[in-house]
C-alpha positions in Angstrom: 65.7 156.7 45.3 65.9 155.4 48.9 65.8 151.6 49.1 67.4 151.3 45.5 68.7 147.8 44.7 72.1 148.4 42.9 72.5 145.6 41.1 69.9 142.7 39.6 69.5 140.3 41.9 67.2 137.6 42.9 63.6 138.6 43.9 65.6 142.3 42.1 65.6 142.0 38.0 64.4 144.9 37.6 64.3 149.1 38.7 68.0 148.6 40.2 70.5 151.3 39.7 72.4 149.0 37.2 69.1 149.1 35.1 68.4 152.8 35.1 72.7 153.4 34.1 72.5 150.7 31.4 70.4 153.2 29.0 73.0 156.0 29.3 76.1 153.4 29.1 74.9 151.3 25.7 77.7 152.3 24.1 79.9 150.8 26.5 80.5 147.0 25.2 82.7 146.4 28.4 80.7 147.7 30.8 77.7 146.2 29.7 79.1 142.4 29.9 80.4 143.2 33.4 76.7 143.3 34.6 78.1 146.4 35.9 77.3 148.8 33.6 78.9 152.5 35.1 79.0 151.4 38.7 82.4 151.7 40.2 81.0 151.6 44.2 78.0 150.5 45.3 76.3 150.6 48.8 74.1 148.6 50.4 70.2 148.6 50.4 68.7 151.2 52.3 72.4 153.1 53.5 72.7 156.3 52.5 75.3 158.5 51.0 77.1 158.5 47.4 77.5 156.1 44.6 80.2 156.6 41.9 79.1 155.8 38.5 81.1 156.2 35.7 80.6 157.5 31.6 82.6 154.8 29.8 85.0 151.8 30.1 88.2 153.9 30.5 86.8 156.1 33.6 85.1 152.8 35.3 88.6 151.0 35.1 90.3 154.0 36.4 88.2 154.6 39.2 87.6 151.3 40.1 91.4 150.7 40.8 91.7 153.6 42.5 88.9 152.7 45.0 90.9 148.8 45.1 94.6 150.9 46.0 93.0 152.2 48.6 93.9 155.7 47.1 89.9 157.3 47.8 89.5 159.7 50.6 85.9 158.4 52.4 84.3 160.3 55.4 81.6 158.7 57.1 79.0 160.9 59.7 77.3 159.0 62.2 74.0 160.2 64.5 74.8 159.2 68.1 72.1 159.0 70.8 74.5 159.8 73.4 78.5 160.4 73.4 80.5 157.6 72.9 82.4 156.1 76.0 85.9 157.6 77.2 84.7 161.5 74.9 83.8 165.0 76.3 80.2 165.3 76.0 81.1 168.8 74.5 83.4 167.3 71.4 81.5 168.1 68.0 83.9 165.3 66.2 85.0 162.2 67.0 87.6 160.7 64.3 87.5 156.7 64.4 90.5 155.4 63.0 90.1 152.1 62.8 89.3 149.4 60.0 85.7 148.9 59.1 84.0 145.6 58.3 81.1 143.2 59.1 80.0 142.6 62.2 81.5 139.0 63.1 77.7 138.1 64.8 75.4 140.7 63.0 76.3 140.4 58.9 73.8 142.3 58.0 75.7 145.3 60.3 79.1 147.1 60.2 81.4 147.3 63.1 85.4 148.0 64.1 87.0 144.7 63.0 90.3 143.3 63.5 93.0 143.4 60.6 
């Protein structure tokens, strides 16, 4: 669902992702202390795209350490209103490889960080 809260939060108890996994993980002790019950990744409120949730303990662990090695493949699409600067107007794909983080001004945003 769009607008999803992934974890309880404050003003947030209640309908988050979290919530809705919790049912189908029960049975998974570990999980269920965590607060995290399943969820591996999460994304922010109202971004789009793909959260990884996982069936038990053993998968969560496994996942979760491969997303902190660095070792998951991501692709990210962007909608542009206009080519970016120094690009053929033509070019159907633009690779940015560059690290991704908060905007130092704009938290709330993500932007092309140094380090």
């Amino acid at each position: 669902e769009a607008g999803m809260v992934t974890h309880p939060a404050p003003g947030h108890r209640t309908g988050t992702l979290a919530n809705a996994v919790a049912g189908y993980c029960a049975h998974d002790a570990e999980g269920m202390e965590s607060g995290r019950p399943g969820i591996v990744h999460r994304l922010d409120r109202f971004t789009s795209g793909c959260v990884v949730v996982a069936r038990d303990s053993e998968a969560r662990r496994s996942l979760q350490k491969q997303f902190a090695d660095r070792t998951v493949s991501k692709l990210y699409l962007a909608v542009v209103a206009r080519p970016p600067p120094e690009t053929e107007s033509d070019a159907d794909e633009l690779v940015i490889d560059e690290p991704i983080g908060r905007h130092p001004i704009h938290r709330e945003r993500m932007a092309v960080v140094e380090g």
